[in-house]
C-alpha positions in Angstrom: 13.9 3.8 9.6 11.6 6.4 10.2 9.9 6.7 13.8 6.1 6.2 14.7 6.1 8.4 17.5 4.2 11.8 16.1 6.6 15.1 16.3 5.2 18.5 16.7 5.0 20.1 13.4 6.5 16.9 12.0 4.6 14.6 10.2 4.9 10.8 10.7 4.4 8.2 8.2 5.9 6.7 4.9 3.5 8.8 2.5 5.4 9.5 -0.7 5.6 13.3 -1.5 3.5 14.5 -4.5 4.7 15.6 -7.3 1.1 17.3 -8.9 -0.8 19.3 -6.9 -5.1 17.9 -6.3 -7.5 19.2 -8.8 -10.8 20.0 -7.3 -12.3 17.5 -5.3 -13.4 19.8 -2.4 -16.6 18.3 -1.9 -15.0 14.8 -1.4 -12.4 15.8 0.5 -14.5 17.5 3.2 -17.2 14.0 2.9 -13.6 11.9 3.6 -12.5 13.8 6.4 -16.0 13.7 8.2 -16.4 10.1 7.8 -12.6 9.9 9.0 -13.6 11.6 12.2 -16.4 9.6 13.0 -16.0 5.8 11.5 -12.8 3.7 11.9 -13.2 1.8 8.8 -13.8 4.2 5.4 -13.6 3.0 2.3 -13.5 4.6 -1.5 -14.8 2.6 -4.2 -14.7 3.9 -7.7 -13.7 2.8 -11.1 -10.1 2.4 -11.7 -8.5 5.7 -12.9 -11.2 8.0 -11.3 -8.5 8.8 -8.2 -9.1 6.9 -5.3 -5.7 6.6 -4.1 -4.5 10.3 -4.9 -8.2 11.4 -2.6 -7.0 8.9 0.1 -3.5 9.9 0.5 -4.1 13.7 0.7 -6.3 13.3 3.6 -4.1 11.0 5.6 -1.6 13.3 5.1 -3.4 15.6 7.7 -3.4 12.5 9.5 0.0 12.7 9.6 0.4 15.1 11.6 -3.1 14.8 13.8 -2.6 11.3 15.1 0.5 10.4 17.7 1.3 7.7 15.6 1.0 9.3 11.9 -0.6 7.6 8.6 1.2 4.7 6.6 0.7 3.9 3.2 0.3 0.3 2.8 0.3 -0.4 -1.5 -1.4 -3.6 -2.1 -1.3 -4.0 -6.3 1.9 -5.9 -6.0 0.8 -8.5 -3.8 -0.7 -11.7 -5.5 -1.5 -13.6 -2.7 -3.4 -12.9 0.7 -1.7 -14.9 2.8 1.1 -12.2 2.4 -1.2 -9.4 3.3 -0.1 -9.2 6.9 3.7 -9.3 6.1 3.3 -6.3 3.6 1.3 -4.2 6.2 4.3 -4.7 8.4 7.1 -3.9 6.0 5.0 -1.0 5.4 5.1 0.1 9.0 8.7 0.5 11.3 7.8 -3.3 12.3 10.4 -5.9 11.7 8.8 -8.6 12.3 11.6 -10.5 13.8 9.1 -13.3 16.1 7.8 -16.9 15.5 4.8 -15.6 16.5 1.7 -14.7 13.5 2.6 -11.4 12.0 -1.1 -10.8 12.2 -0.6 -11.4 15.8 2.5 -9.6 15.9 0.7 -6.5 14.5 -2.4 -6.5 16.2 -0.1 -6.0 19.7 2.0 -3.5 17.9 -0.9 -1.4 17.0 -3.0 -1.4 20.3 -1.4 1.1 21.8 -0.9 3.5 18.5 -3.0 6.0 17.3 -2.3 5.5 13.6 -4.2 6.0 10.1 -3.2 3.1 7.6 -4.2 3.5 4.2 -4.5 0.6 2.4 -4.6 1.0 -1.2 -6.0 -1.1 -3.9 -7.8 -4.2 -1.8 -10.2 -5.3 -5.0 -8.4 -8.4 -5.3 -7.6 -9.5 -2.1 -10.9 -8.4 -0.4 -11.7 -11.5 1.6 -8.3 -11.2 3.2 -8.4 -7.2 3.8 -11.5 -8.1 5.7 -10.2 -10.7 7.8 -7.5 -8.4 8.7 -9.3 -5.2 8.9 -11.5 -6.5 11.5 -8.7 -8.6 13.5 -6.8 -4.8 14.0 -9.4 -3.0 14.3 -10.7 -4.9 17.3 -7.3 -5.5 18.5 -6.6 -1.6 18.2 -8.9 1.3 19.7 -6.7 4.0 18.6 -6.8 2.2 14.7 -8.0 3.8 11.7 -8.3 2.7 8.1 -8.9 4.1 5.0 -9.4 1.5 2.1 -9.6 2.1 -1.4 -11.1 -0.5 -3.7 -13.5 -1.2 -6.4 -15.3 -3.3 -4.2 -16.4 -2.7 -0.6 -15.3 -4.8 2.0 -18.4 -5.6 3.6 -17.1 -5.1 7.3 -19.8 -4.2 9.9 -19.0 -0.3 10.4 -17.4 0.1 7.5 -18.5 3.6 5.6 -18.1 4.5 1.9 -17.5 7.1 -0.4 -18.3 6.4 -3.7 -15.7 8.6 -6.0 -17.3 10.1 -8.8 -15.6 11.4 -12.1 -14.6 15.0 -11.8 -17.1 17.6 -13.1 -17.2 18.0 -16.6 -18.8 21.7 -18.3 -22.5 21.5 -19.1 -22.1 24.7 -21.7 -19.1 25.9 -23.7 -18.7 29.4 -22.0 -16.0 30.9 -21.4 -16.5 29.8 -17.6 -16.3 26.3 -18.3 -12.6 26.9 -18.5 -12.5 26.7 -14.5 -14.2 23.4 -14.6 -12.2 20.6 -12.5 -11.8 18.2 -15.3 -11.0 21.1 -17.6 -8.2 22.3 -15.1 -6.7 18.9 -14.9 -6.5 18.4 -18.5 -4.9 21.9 -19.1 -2.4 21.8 -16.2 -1.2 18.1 -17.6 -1.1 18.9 -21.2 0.9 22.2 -20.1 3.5 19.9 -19.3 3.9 18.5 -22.6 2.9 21.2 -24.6 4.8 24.2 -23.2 2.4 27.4 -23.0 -0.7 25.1 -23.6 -4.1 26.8 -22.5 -7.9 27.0 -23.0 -8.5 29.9 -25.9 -11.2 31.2 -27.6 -10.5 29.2 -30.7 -9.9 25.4 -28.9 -12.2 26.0 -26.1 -15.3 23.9 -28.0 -12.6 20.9 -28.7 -11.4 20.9 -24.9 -14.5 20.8 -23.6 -15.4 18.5 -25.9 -12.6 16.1 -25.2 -13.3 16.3 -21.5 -17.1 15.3 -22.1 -16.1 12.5 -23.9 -13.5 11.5 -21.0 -16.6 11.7 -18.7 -14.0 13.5 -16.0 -11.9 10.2 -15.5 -8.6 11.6 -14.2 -6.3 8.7 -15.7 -8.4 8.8 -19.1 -7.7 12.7 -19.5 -3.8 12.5 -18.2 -3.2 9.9 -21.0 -5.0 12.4 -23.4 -2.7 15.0 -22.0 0.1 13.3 -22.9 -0.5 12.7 -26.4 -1.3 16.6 -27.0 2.0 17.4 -28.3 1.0 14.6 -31.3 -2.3 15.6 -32.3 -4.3 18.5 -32.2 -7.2 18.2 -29.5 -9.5 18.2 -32.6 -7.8 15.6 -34.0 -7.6 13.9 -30.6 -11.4 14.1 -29.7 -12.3 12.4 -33.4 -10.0 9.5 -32.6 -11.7 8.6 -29.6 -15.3 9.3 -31.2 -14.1 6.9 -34.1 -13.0 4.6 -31.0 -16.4 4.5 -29.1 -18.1 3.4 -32.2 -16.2 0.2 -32.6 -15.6 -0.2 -28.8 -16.8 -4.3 -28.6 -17.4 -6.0 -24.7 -13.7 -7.5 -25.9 -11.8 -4.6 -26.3 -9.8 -6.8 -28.5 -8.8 -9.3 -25.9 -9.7 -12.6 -25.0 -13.2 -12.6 -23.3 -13.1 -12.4 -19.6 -10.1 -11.2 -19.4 -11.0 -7.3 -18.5 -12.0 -6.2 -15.8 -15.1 -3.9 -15.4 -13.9 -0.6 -16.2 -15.7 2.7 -17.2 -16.5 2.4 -21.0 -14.5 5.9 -20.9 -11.6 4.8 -19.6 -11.4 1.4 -21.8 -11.7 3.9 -24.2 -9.0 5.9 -23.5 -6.4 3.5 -22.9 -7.4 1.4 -25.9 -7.0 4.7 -28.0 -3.9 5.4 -26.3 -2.7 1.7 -26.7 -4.0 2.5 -30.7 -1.6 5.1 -31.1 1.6 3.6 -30.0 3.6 2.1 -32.1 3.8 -2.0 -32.4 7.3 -2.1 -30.4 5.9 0.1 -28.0 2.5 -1.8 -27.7 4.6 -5.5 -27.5 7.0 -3.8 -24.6 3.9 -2.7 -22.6 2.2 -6.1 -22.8 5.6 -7.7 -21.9 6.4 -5.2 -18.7 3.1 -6.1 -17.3 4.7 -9.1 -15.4 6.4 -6.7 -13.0 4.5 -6.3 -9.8 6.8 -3.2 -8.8 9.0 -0.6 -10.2 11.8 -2.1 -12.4 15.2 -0.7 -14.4 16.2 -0.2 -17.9 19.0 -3.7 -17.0 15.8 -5.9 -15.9 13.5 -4.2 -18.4 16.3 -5.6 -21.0 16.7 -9.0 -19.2 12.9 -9.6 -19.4 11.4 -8.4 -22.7 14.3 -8.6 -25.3 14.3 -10.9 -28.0 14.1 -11.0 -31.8 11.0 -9.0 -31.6 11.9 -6.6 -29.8 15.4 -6.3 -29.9 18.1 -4.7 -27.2 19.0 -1.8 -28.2 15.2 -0.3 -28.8 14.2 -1.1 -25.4 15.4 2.1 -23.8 13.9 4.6 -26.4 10.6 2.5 -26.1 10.7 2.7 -22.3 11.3 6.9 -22.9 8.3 6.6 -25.2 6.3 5.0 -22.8 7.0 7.3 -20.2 6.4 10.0 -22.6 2.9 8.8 -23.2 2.3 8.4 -19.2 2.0 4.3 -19.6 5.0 4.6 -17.7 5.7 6.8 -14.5 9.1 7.4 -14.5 11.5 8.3 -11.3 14.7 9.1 -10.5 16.4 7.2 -7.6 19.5 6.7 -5.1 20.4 3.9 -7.5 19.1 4.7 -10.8 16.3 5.7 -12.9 13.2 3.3 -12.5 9.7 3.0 -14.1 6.2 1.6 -12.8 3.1 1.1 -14.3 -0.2 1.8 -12.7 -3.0 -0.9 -11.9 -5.3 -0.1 -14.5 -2.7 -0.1 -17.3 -0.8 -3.3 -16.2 -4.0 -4.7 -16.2 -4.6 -3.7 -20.0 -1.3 -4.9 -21.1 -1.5 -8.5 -19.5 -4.6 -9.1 -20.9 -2.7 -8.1 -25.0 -0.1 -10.2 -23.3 -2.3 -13.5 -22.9 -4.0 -12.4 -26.2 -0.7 -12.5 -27.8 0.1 -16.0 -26.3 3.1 -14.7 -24.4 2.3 -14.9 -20.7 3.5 -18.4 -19.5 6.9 -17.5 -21.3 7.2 -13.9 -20.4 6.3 -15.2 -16.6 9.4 -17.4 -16.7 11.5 -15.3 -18.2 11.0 -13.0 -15.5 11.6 -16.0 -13.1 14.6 -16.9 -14.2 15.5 -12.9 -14.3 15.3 -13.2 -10.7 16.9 -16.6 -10.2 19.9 -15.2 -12.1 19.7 -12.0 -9.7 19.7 -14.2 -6.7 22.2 -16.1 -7.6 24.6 -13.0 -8.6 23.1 -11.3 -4.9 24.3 -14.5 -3.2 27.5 -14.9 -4.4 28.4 -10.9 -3.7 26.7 -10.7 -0.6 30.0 -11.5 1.2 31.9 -8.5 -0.4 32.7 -4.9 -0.7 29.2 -4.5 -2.3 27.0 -5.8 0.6 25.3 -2.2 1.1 24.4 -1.7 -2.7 23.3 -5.7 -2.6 20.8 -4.7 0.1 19.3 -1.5 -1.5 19.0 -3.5 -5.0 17.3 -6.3 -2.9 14.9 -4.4 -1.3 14.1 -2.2 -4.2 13.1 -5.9 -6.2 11.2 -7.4 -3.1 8.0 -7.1 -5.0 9.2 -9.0 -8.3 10.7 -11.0 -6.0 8.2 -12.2 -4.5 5.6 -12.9 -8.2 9.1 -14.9 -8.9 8.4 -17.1 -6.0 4.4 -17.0 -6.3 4.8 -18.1 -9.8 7.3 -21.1 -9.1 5.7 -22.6 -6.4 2.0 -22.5 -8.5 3.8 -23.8 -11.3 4.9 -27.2 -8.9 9.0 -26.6 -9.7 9.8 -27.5 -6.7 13.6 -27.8 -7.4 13.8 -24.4 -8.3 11.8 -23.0 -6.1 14.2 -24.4 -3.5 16.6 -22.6 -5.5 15.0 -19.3 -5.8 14.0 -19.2 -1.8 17.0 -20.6 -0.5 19.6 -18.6 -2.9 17.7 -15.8 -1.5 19.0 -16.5 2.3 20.7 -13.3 2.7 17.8 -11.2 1.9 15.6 -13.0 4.5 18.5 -13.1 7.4 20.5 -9.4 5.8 17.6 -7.6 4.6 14.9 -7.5 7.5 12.4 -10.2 5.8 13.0 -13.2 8.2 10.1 -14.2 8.4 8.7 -14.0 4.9 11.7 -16.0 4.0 10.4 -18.7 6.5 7.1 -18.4 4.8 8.5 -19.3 1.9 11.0 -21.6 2.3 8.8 -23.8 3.9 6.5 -23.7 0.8 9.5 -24.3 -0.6 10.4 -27.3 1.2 7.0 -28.9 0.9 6.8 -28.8 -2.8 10.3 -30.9 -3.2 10.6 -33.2 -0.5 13.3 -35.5 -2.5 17.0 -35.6 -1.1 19.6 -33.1 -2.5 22.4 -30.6 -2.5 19.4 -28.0 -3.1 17.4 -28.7 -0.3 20.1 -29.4 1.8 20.9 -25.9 1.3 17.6 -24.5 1.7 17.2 -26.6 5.2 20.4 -24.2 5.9 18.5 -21.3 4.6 15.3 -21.4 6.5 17.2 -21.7 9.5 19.5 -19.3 9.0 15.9 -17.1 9.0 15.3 -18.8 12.1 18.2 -18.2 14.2 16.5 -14.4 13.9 13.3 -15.5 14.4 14.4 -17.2 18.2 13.0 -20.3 17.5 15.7 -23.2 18.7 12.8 -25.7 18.2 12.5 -25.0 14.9 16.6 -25.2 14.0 17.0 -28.2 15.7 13.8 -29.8 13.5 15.6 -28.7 10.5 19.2 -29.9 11.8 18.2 -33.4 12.3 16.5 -33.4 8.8 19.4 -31.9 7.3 21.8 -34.5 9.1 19.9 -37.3 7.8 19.9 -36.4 3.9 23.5 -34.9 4.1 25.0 -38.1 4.4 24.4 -39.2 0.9 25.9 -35.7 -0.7 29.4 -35.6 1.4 31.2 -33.8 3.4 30.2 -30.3 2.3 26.5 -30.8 3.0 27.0 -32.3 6.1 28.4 -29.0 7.2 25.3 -27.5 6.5 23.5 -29.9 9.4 26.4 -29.1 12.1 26.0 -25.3 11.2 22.4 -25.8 12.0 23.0 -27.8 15.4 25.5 -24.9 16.4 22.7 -22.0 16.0 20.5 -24.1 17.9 22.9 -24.8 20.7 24.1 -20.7 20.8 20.2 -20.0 21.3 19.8 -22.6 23.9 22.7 -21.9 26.2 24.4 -25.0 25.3 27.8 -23.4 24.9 30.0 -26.1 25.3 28.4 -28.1 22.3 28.1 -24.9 20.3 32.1 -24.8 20.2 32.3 -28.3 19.3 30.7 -27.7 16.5 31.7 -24.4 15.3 35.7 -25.6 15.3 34.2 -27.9 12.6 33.3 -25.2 10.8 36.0 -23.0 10.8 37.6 -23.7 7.6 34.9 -26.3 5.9 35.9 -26.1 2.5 39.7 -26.9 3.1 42.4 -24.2 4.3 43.3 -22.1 1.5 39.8 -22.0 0.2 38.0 -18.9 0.5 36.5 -18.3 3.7 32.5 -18.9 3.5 29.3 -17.8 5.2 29.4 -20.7 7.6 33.4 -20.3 8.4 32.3 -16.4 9.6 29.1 -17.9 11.3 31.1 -20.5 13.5 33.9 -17.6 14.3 30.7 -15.4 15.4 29.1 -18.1 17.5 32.6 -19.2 18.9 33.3 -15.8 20.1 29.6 -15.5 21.7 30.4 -19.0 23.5 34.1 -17.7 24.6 32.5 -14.4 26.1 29.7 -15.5 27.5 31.5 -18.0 29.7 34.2 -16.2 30.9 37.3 -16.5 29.0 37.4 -12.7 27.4 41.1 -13.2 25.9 40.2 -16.4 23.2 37.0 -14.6 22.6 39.2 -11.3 21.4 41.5 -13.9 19.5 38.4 -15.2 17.8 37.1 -11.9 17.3 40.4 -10.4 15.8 40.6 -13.5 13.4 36.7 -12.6 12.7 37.4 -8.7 11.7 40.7 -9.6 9.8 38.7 -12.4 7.6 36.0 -9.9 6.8 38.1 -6.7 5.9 39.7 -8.8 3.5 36.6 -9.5 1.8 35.1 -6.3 2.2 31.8 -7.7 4.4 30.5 -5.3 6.6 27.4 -7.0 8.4 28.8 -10.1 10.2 32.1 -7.7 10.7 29.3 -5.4 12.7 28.0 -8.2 14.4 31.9 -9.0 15.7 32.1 -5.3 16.2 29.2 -5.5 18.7 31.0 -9.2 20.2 33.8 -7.0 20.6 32.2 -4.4 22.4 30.4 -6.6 24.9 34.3 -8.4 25.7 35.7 -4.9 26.4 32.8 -4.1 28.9 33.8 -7.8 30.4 37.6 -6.6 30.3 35.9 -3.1 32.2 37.1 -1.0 29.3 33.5 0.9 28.8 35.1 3.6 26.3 36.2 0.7 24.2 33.0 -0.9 24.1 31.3 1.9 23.5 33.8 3.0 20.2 33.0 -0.6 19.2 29.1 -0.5 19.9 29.2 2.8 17.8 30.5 1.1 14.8 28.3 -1.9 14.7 25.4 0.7 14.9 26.5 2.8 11.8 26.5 -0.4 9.9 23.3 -1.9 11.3 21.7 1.8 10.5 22.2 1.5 7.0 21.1 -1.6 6.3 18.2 -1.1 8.0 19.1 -4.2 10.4 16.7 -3.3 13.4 17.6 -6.2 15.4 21.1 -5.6 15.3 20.6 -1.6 16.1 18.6 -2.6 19.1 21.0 -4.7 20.5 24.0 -2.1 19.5 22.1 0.4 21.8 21.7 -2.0 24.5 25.1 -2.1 24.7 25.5 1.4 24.6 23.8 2.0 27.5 25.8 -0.7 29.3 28.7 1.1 28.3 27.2 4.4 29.7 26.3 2.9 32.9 29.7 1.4 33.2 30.7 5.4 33.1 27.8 6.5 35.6 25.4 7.9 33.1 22.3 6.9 34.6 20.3 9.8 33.0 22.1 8.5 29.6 21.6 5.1 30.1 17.6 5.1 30.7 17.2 7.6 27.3 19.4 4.8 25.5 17.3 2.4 27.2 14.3 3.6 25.8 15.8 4.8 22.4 16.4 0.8 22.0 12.7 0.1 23.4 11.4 1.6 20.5 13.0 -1.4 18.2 12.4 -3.9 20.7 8.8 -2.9 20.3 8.9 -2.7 17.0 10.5 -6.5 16.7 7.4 -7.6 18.6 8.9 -7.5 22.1 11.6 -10.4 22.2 14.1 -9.0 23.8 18.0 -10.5 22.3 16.7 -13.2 20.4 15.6 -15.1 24.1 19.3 -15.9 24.7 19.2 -15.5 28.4 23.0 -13.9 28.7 22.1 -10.8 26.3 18.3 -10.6 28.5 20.3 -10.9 31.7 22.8 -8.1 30.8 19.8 -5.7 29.8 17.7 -5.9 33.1 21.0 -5.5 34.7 21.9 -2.6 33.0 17.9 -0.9 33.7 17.9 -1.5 37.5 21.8 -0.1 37.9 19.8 3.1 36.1 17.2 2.8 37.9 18.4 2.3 41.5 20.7 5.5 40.5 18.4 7.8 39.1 15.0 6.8 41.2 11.9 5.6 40.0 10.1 8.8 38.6 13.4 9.8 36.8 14.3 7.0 35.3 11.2 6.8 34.3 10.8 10.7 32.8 14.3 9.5 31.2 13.6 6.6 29.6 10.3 8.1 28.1 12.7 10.9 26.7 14.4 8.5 24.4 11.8 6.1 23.7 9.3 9.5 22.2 12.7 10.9 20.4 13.1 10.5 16.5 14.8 7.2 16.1 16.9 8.6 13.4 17.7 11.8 15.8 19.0 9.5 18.9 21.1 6.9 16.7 23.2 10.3 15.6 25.0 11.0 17.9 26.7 7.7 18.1 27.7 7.3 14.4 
């Protein structure tokens, strides 16, 4: 995760590095930076293509390192829905938002004390909700700045603008038009495809020419840069004049369908989409049903058929990237594309023109049912860590998946979809967005069966991170009352739910009751199955926090042995931190705290906040059970940073873990003294997270 807290000479924030460097734009960029300074609220309109977002992020990068709290990038094409907004503000920012509370809520407290810049890109369609939030945060948060960009403003009292104009385009064909901003752009992007390539005396006229026609629009002159190596710019220039003449209010698509762009750039792309080839044309419409980057594998599992078969797909997707329909990266776990707004938006409209769309969206549906399904069935393996990178690199598809079930009334399989997706919600940090839509979920099929019996499990599963009790026990009695006509392994499902509630409540006694039912549901010799490592988990919780240390370490031994075997590393991390809190119990602090360690190397990489919080927690007990008070109070505050960041509730609210953490902050704190405890504990809550957790991997 990275930190909020600003670094000197370190700049904070999750803005992506840029790979071109900004033409021109001077004038702008010194308009944006004044109405930065004195307006909370600024907003860039413009049409799509002219370079809103690439204006916006290079001044909050010198936010980045000007505010205490840094500038996050909040990107909101994917999102379909606004009743999502506030869930993708916080996944943008190091918030897991780990409450029962409103995440609007949740992020209105987390903000009030920050001085932070957020950005948040592309709000056209989702203005009414942008401006519900905007002003919500903004009130709630004095130190709160936002930048918006949008083709629309949204109409917020003290909101400013900056209209973004095309970049300049040469009124003579001198030699000195050369330097001209849209000029430069168009020569530095063409110089990547045509090596060497450069305004001369003899294509000067043409260049210029080409950049008049293009009005300045940066997107409309990078896709002309990309087809330089093709045609001559001569050549180019008359394709688009030819273009312009026959350009109808259509643009070949069913009316209505196209938004209001810039007569230049519906020129450009339609000229561009002219000059691909019909395989490449069909692909583009096809990929335009992914909300967020995709691979070559999904790309395949999507948009191959008869038409377009298998083994083109990669040379297409090359070609496309070629072309600059397609920006194409490199990553930890493979090469991925993504297609900007503007184009996207192009290609679904060919794609509803072509009569594809409803199938197309189901294919990509059932894409990601298959992936969920494949996720769930691994998650309990060697593979967890790659399961969790993969997961969170899909979460935008992901989510259109869901979106598009649940508008399409399947409610069966959208009880499939959000409840085979359980160990993203609980494993993955998205709790409670997997509440949001498992309850959706829920709603839409209310009839009896193994499905929703599953999802019941599901949602509270997401719940038992969430805190809420209440809730678990709602879903437990539902789940008890439909289990009975499935058998005996859905009626697991309901005691599974009655023992999280009981673990959360205190009620330890009924908690092991339950979870000895659980310990080998499917039948001994089966393989061993989420709920068999969840009852060995919540056993060994029960056994420590009454007392009786040695079954605990029994349960917890049987707990580690089960889950090397399979290769699962999370719930192992979770008995790893267990294990850690019996030693301290057994007064064996250098044991707890080689236990502790481990869970928190785990719980670092999958990005598991909650878990890291408590892991530190423990590490300070650990320390204090060695007389580090200085130690204990940076720990202390190393963990307050999470805590924060999981809206303040502290261990879940199970009053043991609460009880053991006060403890543990007034034995520092009666040690060190008020003011140093204090001067401590601010040490480690204003260092680097990724700096402090270190140490103890």
């Amino acid at each position: 995760m990275t930190t909020e807290r600003s670094r000197a000479g370190k700049p904070v924030g999750n803005l992506p590095a840029e790979t071109t460097r900004l033409i021109g734009r001077r004038a702008e960029l010194d308009a944006l930076r004044a109405l930065c300074e004195r307006s909370r609220l600024v907003t860039l309109t413009g049409v799509g293509g002219v370079g809103k977002t690439r204006l916006a992020r290079a001044v909050a990068a010198e936010f980045q390192f000007r505010l205490r709290d840094g500038a996050w990038l909040v990107e909101l094409s994917p999102l379909s829905e606004g009743i999502l907004l506030a869930h993708t503000i916080a996944d943008a920012l190091p918030l897991v938002d780990q409450t029962a509370r409103p995440v609007l809520d949740v992020l209105a407290e987390y903000l009030a004390e920050r001085e932070t810049l957020l950005v948040l890109d592309t709000c056209e369609h989702l203005t009414d909700a942008c401006a519900m939030a905007v002003e919500v945060l903004l009130r709630a948060a004095p130190g709160l700045r936002i930048l918006a960009t949008s083709r629309r403003v949204l109409d917020v009292v003290g909101e400013q603008v900056l209209a973004v104009e095309p970049l300049p385009v040469p009124e003579t064909d001198g030699p000195a038009a050369g330097s001209a901003d849209a000029v430069t752009l168009l020569v530095e992007r063409a110089a990547e495809t045509v090596r060497g390539f450069t305004v001369t005396d003899a294509n000067r006229a043409d260049v210029i020419g080409l950049c008049r026609r293009l009005e300045g629009l940066p997107l409309a002159l990078e896709l002309a840069a990309a087809r330089l190596d093709e045609l001559p710019v001569r050549e180019l220039t008359a394709r688009l004049d030819d273009r312009f003449a026959v350009l109808g209010d259509t643009e070949g698509i069913v009316a209505g369908a196209v938004p209001p762009w810039h007569q230049a750039l519906r020129t450009a792309i339609g000229w561009s989409h002219e000059l691909c080839t019909p395989a490449e044309r069909l692909l583009w419409a096809r990929l335009s049903v992914f909300a967020g980057a995709f691979d070559a594998e999904t790309a395949l599992a999507v948009c191959a058929d008869g038409r377009l078969p298998t083994e083109e797909i990669p040379a297409l997707l090359g070609a496309l990237a070629d072309k600059s329909i397609l920006t194409w990266a490199p990553t930890g776990g493979g090469e991925r594309y993504r297609m900007l707004d503007t184009l996207r938006e192009y290609g679904a409209g060919w794609l509803r023109r072509l009569g594809e769309e409803d199938a197309l969206r189901r294919r990509h549906r059932d894409h990601y049912l298959r992936l969920a399904r494949a996720g769930e069935a691994a998650w309990i393996g060697p593979d967890q860590f790659a399961w969790s990178d993969r997961m969170n690199a899909e979460h935008d598809d992901l989510r259109v998946a869901l979106e598009f079930t649940l508008a399409e009334s399947e409610g069966r399989t959208a009880l499939e979809l959000a409840g085979t997706l359980w160990f993203v919600w609980h494993g993955c940090g998205f709790p409670k967005e997997g509440r949001h839509y498992l309850e959706r979920a829920l709603a839409a099929d209310p009839r009896p069966s193994p499905v929703r019996i599953r999802a019941l499990h599901a949602c509270g599963v997401t719940l038992s991170v969430l805190g809420d009790a209440t809730g678990i026990e709602a879903l437990a009695a539902e789940c008890a009352a439909e289990a009975g006509q499935f058998g005996d392994t859905e009626s697991f499902f309901a005691a599974a739910l009655a023992m999280y509630a009981a673990i959360l409540q205190g009620d330890l006694v009924p908690a092991l009751s339950l979870a000895e039912k659980l310990r080998v549901p499917q039948g001994r010799g089966k393989p061993p199955t989420l709920l068999t490592l969840m009852a060995l988990m919540c056993d060994s919780h029960a056994f420590i926090t009454m007392g009786r240390i040695e079954e605990a370490m029994a349960t917890l031994n049987e707990l580690t042995v089960v889950c090397d075997r399979l290769g699962e590393r999370c719930l192992r991390a979770w008995g790893d931190l267990f294990r850690a809190q019996a030693e301290l119990a057994r007064g064996r602090p250098a044991a707890a705290q080689e236990h502790a360690r481990s869970a928190l190397d785990v719980k670092h990489r999958l990005h598991d906040s909650l878990g890291m919080a408590m892991a530190l927690d423990v590490l300070a007990r650990a320390a204090a059970a060695q007389g580090g008070s200085v130690q204990v109070a940076r720990l202390l505050g190393l963990a307050q940073q999470l805590w924060d960041a999981l809206g303040g509730r502290w261990q879940v609210g199970i009053p043991a873990w609460i009880a053991a953490r006060h403890a543990c902050e007034q034995q520092a704190r009666a040690a060190l003294g008020d003011d140093a405890y204090r001067l401590a504990f601010r040490a480690g809550y204003e260092t680097d997270l990724d700096t402090g957790i270190a140490p103890f991997e």
